[in-house]
C-alpha positions in Angstrom: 96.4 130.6 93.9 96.7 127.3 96.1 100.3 125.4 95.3 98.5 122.1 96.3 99.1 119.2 93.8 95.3 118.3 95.0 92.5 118.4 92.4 95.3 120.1 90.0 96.1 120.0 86.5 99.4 117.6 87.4 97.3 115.4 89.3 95.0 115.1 86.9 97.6 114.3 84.5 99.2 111.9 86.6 96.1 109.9 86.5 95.6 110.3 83.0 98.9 108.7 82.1 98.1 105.7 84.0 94.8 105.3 82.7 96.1 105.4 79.1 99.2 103.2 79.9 96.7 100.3 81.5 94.5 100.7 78.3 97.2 100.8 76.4 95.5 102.6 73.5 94.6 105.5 72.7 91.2 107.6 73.8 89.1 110.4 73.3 88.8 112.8 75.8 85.6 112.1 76.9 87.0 108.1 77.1 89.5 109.8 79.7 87.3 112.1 81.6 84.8 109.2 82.3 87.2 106.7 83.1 89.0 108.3 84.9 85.9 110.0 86.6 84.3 106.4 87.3 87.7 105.0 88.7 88.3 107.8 91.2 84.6 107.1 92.7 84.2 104.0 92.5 82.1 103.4 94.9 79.5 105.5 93.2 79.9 102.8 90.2 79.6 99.6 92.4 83.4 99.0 91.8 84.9 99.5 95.0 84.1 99.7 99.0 85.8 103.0 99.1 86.0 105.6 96.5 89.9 106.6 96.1 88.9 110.2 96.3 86.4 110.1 99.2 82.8 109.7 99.3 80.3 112.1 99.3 76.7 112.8 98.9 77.8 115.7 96.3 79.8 113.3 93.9 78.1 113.3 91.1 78.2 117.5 91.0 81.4 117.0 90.8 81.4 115.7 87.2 81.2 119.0 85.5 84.7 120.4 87.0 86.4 117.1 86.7 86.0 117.3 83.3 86.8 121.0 82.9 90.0 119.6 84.8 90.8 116.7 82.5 90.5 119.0 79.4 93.0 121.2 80.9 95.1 117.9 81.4 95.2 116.9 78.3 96.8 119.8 77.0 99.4 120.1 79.2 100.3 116.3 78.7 100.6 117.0 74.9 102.3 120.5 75.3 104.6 119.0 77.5 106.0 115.8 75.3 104.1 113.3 77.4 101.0 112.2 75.0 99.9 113.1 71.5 96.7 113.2 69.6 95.9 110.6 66.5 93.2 111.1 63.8 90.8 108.5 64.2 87.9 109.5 61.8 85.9 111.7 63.2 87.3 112.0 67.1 90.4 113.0 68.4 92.0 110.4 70.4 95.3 110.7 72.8 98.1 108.2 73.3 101.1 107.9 75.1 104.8 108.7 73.9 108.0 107.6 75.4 107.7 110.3 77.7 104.3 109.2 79.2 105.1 106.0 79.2 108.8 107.0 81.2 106.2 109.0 84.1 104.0 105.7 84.7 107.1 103.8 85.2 107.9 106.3 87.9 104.7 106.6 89.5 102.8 103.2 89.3 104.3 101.9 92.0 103.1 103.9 94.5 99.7 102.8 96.8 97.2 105.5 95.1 98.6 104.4 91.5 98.3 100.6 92.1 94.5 101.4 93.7 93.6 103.6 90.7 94.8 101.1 88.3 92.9 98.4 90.2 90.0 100.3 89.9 90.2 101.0 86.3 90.9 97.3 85.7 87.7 96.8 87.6 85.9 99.2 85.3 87.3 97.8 82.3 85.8 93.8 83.0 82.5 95.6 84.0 81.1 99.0 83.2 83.2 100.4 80.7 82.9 97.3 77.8 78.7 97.5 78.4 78.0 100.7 78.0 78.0 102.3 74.4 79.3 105.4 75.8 81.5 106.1 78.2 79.8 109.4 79.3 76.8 107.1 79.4 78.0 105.7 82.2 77.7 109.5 84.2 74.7 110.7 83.0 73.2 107.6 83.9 74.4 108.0 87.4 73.1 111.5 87.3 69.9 110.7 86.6 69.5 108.2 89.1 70.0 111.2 91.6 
């Protein structure tokens, strides 16, 4: 088993809490695993020059163990004090407690937090308030091949 922090259930995490803290309300999973998806390649999504976590012709096959990954994220975030699930009415959604919002403050500041935040802020004025979905916005991509 690799002990890199890349592609892992912490750095998932990591971006999880600051995507929830900059929408600053709470989401359903698939609200985080496309977000967060969409914000990390940009570039794929017309939001950025450079995608945060590379480009590559393969992005999009990515999708299926990104969100394998944020799953996995999720629960350790909530296991480990740092978000909590709220009954909406028929979805699940996850928000932020003290302790979530304590890790943003410690790692917002640095220059992959303040791009991925950008990014998301990007995403939020465009794509994610026009599409119905937010998984729309992948499968869409996916289809255009």
């Amino acid at each position: 088993m690799s002990n890199s922090i890349f592609n892992s259930v912490y750095e998932t995490s990591m971006r999880l809490v600051l995507l929830l803290y900059t929408f600053a309300m709470p989401l359903t999973s698939e609200e985080l695993f496309a977000f967060d998806f969409v914000s990390t390649y940009g570039k794929e999504f017309g939001l950025t020059d450079v995608s945060l976590n590379g480009d590559s012709e393969f992005t999009m096959s990515k999708a299926t163990l990104r969100r394998k990954r944020v799953m996995e994220s999720i629960s350790y975030l909530v296991r480990n004090g740092y978000a909590t699930p709220v009954g909406e009415t028929n979805e699940v959604k996850y928000e932020l407690l003290e302790k979530g919002r304590n890790l943003y403050k410690k790692i917002s500041s640095t220059g992959y937090a303040e791009k991925y935040i950008l990014t998301v802020e990007l995403g939020r004025k465009g794509l994610f308030s026009k599409c119905e979905s937010a998984l729309n916005l992948i499968l869409e991509k996916i289809k255009e091949g």
